[in-house]
N, C-alpha and C positions, 0 to 999 in steps of 0.2 A: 105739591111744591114744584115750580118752574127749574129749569136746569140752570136760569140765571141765579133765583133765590139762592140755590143750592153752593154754587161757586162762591157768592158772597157769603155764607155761611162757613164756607169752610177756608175762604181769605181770610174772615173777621178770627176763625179761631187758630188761625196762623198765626197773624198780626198778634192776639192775645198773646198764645205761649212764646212766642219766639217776643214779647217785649216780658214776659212773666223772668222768663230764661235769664235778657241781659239786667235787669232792676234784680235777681237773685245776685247774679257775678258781680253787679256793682255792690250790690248791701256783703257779701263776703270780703269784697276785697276793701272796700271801707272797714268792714267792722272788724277781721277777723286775720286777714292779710298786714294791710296798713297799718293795723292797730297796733303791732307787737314791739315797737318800742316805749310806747305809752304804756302798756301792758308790766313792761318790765320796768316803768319809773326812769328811764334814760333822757335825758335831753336831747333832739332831735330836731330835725327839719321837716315840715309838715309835707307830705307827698300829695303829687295829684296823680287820680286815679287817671289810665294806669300805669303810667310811668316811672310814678316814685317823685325822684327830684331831677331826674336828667332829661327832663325838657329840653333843655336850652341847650343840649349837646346833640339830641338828635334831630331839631328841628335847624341845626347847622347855624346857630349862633352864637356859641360859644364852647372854646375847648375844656376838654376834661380838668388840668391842671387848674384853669382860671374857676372853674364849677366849683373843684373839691378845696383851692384856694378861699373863695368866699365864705364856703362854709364853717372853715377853721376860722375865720376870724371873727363870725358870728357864734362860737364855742368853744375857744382855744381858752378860757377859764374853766371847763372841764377836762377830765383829763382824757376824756372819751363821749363821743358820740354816735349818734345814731344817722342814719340816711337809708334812702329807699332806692337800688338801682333797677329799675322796672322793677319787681314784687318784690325782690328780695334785698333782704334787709344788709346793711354793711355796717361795720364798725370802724371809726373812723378816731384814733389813736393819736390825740395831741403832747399827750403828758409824752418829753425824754425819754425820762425811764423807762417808763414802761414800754417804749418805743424798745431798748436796748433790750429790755427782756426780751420781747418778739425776736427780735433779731438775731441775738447771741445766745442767752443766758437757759432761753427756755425754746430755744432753736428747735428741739421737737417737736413740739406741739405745732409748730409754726414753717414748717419745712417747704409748703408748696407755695406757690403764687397762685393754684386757682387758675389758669389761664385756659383758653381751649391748646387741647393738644389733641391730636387724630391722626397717626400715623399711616392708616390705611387709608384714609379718604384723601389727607393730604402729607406725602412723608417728609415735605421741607417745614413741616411743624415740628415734626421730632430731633428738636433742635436743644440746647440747655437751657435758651433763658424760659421755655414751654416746659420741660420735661420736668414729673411730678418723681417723688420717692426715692423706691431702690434703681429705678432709670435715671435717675438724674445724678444722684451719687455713685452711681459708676461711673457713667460719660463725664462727668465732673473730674473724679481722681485719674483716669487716661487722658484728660486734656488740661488739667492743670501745668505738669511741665512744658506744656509747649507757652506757655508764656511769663517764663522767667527771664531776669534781666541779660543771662546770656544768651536766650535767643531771638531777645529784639536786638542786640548787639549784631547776632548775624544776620539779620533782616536788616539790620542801619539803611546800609550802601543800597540795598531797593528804596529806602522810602527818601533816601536823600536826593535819587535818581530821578523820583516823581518829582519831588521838588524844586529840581533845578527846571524840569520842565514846568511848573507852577510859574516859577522867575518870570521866565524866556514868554510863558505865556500872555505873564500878563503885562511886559514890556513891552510886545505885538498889540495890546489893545490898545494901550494909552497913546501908540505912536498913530493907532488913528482918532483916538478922542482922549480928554484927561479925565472923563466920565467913563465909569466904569462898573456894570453889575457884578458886585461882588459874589452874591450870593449864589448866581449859574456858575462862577467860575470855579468857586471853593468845591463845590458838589461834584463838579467834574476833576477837581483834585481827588479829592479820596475815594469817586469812583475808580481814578484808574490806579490809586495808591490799593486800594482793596482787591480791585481784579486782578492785579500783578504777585500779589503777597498770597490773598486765598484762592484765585482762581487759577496761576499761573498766563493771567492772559494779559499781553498788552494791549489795552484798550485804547490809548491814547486818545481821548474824548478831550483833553486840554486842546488839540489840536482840530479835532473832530468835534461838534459837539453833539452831531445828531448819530453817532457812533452806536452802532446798535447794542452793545452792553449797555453803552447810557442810556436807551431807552428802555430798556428790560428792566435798568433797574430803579428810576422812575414809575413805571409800569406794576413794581412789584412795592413801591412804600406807598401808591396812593389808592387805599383802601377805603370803601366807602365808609360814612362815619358812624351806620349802625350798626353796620358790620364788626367797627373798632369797636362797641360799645357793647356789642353781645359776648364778645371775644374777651375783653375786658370785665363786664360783671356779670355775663350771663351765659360761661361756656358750654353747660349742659345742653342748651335746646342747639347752639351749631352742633352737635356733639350727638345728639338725637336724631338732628335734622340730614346730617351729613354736610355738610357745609366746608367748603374749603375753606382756609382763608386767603391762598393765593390759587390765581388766576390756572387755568389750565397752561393757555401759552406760555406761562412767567415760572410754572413748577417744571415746562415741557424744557424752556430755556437753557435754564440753569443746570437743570440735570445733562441735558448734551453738554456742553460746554467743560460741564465738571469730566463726565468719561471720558470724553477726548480728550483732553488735556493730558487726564491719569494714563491714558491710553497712548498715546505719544510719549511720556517721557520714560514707561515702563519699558516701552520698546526699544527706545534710543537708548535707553540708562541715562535722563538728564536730572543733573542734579542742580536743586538751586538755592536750595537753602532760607525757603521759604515756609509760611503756615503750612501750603499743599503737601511740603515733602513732605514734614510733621504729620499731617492726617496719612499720607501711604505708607508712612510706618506705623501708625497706629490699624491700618490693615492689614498691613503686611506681618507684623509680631505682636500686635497690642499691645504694647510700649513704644516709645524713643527715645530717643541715642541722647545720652545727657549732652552737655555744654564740652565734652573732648570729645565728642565724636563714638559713644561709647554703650551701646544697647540698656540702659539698668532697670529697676526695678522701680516704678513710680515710687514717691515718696507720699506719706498720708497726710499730709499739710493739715487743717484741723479738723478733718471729716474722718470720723469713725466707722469706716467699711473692711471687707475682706478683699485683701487685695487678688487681681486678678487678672490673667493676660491672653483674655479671649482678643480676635482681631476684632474689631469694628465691622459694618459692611460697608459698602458703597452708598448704599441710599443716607449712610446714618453720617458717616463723611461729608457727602453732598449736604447733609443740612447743617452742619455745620460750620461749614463752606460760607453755604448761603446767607444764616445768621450774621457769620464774622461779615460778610456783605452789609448788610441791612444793617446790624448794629453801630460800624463802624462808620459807614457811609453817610447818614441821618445826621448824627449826633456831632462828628467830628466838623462835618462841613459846615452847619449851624453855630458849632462853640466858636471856630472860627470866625466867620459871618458877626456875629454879634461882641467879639471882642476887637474884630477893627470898626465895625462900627464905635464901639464905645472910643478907641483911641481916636477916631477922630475927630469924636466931641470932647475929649479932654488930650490938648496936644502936648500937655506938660507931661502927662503920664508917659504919653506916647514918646519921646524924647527922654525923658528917664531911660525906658526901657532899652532904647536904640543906643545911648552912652551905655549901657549893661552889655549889649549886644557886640559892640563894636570893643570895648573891652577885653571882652574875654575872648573875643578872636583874633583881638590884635593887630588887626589888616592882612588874616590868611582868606583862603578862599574857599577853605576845603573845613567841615563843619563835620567835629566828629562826636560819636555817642556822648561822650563824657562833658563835652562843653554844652549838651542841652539841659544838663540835669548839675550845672556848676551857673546855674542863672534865677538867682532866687527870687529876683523882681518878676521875673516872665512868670514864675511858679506863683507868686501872689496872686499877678494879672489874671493868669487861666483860672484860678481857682477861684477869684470875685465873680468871673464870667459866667462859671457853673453855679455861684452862688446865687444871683440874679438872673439868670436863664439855664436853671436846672434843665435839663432835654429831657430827662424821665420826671413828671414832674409829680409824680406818684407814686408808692412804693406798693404790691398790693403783695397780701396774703393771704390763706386760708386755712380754719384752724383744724386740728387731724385728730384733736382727742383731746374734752373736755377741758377746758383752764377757767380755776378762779382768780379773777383779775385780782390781786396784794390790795390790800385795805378798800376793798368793797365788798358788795354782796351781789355783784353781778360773774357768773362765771358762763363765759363764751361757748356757748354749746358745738359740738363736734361739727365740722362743716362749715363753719359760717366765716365770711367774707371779712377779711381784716385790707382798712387802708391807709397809707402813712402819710400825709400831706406834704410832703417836701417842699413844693412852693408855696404853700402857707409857712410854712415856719420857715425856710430861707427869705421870705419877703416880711416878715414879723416884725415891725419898727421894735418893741421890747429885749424883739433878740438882738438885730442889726438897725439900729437904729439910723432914721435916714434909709429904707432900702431901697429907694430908688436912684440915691447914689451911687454911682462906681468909682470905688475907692480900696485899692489891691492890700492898703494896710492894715484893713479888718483879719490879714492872715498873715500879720507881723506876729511872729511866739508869744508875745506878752497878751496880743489882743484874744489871739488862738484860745488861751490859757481860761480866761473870762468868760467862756462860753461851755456850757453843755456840749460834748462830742457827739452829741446826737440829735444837733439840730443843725448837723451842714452833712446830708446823704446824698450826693449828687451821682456814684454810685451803687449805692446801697450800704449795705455794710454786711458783718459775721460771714459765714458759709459760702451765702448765697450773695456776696457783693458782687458788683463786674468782672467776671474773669478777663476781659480785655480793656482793662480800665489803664495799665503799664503802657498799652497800645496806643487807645485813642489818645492819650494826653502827648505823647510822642509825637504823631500827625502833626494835631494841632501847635505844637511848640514849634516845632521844625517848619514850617508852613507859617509862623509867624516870622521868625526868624529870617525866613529866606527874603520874607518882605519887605519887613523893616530895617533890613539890613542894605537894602535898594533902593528903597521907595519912601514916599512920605503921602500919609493919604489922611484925608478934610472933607467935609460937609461941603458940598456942592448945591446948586439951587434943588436938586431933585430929592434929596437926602430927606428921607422921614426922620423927625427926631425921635418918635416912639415908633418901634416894630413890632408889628401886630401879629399874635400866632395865628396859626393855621388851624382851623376846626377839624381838620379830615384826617387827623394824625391824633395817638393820646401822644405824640412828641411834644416838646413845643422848642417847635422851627419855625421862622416865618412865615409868613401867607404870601408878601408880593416881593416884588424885585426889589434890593438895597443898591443904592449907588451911595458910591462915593467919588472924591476928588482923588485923582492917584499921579501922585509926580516922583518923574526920576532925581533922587539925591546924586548932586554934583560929585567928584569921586574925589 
């Protein structure tokens, strides 16, 4: 036999096993893989191999919300279903109730979200809305007190401080156009509302926009969108793989910026009465200083731990730091964004709101804690905004030890992936009928009352809700406030009437720039 025969002999038996090899991987994961919600009788969504159902999330055409949205509405007559995130399997939780159980009731079983967390590869992961267990419920009961309503009180005067610069800023733009992106502008509010409160730094990117916090911190929410999808339903293999989820320079960033800062005010003694002091006392004693000024003893609000008052470290501060960053920055700038947008496709609301406004201030000029939370119309407004443009638009869990689901014969095996459709069912015509209208009296009390409490989760709920949910909604009001209390803003020629999310985010925040019409109100 020739030495060519030979090579071709030993290609063809290549070519054989290595297609033997992938026709074996596919006939598994068809038969034996894919198979197992059929297996178990569950109504489901038919997966393609190998993805499951999230195609259309990582081929960057559609975001996770609008995915797991679809879903629910082709299954929201069940009270559960099935789905395929690349192999593995999810359950995906329509029925209320059984939602509140997850949440509340049977809160053990159900305690993680499943997320990647890897504090050695990357340490601004081990952060609380990531951290699994008995780490999360520590870091949870030491940073619970830092966001009671006495000490956004003493935070106020910084966030009203950004706001006046929000004002100032955006009466510098309109004096050179009456068109105005809204959407760069809001993001560079709660960046420099965020870097002033957790990082201690005045960023001033209102003024600045190419400010290099604002770019770090752009830098650091846009994640490629596999990467959000492995992170999201498949954090074992980042987790195998070693995989950050933030950048080197973007973890290198934030961690200088955090030392220094702690570093300069330890040396000077500067006190400011912000998140930051709050985390250097949680280093410095592992407690703080209640609402007098006064070292105590955390309170166990409704998490059942041993209390404890180890300090914190620095990397573990830094990430919560960064979190309160990332959480607050996204979410707050987007709620924003999308509720003047909506006021200025509806300028009666808008006007409502601004006679509320102008009311309870009376013609002062100075806008204190107590008059944000004494304005119940704004409180409807924000809260339709979240209804309709939930920013988490998913709720995920993971189960930690066996549960039989109440009046079935399906019991959730230890491990497996639980998800709660938020904007399915905040978008549910049966629930909110009309949901593509914005209409703030769907959260008048009477209407409140008519609905399931567990089909409006815009920050979760039980245990595990938004620990800075008192926060963001502050921002956002205050930041409306400041606006409408100046300004009158309208649909302009550039003005999208539908805004499109972003795929590169599981957020859902816009993809392009929002203009709108923005004129100074006569005084």
């Amino acid at each position: 036999m020739s030495m060519l025969e030979i090579a071709e002999s030993i290609l063809r038996s290549k070519l054989f096993w290595s297609t033997t090899i992938v026709f074996g991987i596919y006939l598994y994961l068809k038969f034996v893989i894919f198979n197992y919600w059929k297996r178990k009788g569950i109504p489901h969504e038919v997966p393609i191999i190998p993805v499951g159902n999230i195609l259309p999330v990582t081929l960057g055409k559609q975001c996770t919300g609008e995915l797991i949205q679809e879903s629910y509405e082709r299954f929201k007559s069940n009270p559960f279903h099935g789905m395929y995130m690349f192999h593995i399997p999810h359950l995906v939780i329509n029925d209320p109730d059984l939602i509140r159980l997850i949440l509340i009731k049977d809160f053990s079983h159900f305690g993680d979200r499943g997320l990647y967390f890897n504090n050695d590869v990357d340490p601004l992961s081990g952060h609380l809305f990531f951290m699994p267990g008995d780490e999360w419920k520590h870091l949870r009961s030491k940073l619970s007190p830092t966001f009671t309503s006495g000490k956004m009180k003493q935070m106020f005067p910084l966030v009203v401080k950004v706001a006046e610069d929000l004002k100032k800023a955006l009466g510098a733009s309109i004096g050179k156009s009456s068109t105005v992106e809204v959407k760069d502008l809001l993001s560079r509010y709660t960046t420099d509302m965020i870097a002033s409160i957790a990082f201690g730094v005045e960023c001033n990117s209102l003024n600045d926009p190419n400010a290099e916090f604002r770019e770090y911190g752009k830098k650091a929410v846009d994640i490629n969108p596999v990467k959000v999808s492995l992170m999201m339903f498949f954090s074992k293999l980042m987790d195998i793989l070693r995989i950050p989820i933030n950048s080197k320079e973007v973890s290198t960033f934030f961690n200088t910026v955090f030392s220094d800062v702690i570093s300069h005010r330890r040396s000077n003694n500067v006190p400011r009465k912000d998140f930051l002091d709050l985390l250097i006392q949680l280093m410095d004693h592992g407690k703080v200083e209640d609402d007098e000024g006064i070292v105590t003893d955390i309170p166990k609000n409704n998490i059942k731990i041993v209390q404890n008052t180890e300090n914190i470290s620095m990397s573990e501060a830094c990430a919560q730091a960064f979190v309160f960053f990332i959480a607050g920055f996204e979410t707050s700038s987007s709620t924003s964004t999308y509720c003047l947008h909506e006021l200025a496709l509806k300028p009666d609301i808008q006007d409502k709101l601004r006679q509320e406004i102008n009311e309870k201030l009376g013609g002062r000029h100075e806008l204190s804690y107590e008059d944000v939370y004494a304005m119940p119309y704004l409180d409807k407004i924000v809260s339709e905004t979240l209804r309709k443009y939930p920013i988490l638009p998913i709720l995920n869990r993971v189960c930690l030890k066996d549960y039989k689901i109440p009046n079935s014969n399906f019991c959730i095996p230890k491990g497996m992936n639980i998800i709660i459709p938020v904007l399915g069912q905040q978008k549910d015509p049966k629930i909110y009928p009309d949901p593509e209208e914005f209409r703030p009296e769907r959260f008048d009390s009477h209407e409140i009352a008519k609905r399931h409490a567990f089909t409006y989760l815009p920050f979760g709920e039980g245990p595990r809700i938004c620990i800075g949910k008192r926060f963001g909604l502050l921002q956002v009001k205050v930041a409306l406030i400041k606006i409408l209390s100046h300004y009158r803003v309208s649909v302009c020629d550039k003005t999208e009437i539908r805004i499109k999310p972003t795929i590169r985010n599981v957020l859902l925040t816009p993809v392009d720039d929002v203009f709108l019409k923005v004129e100074k109100l006569l005084s």
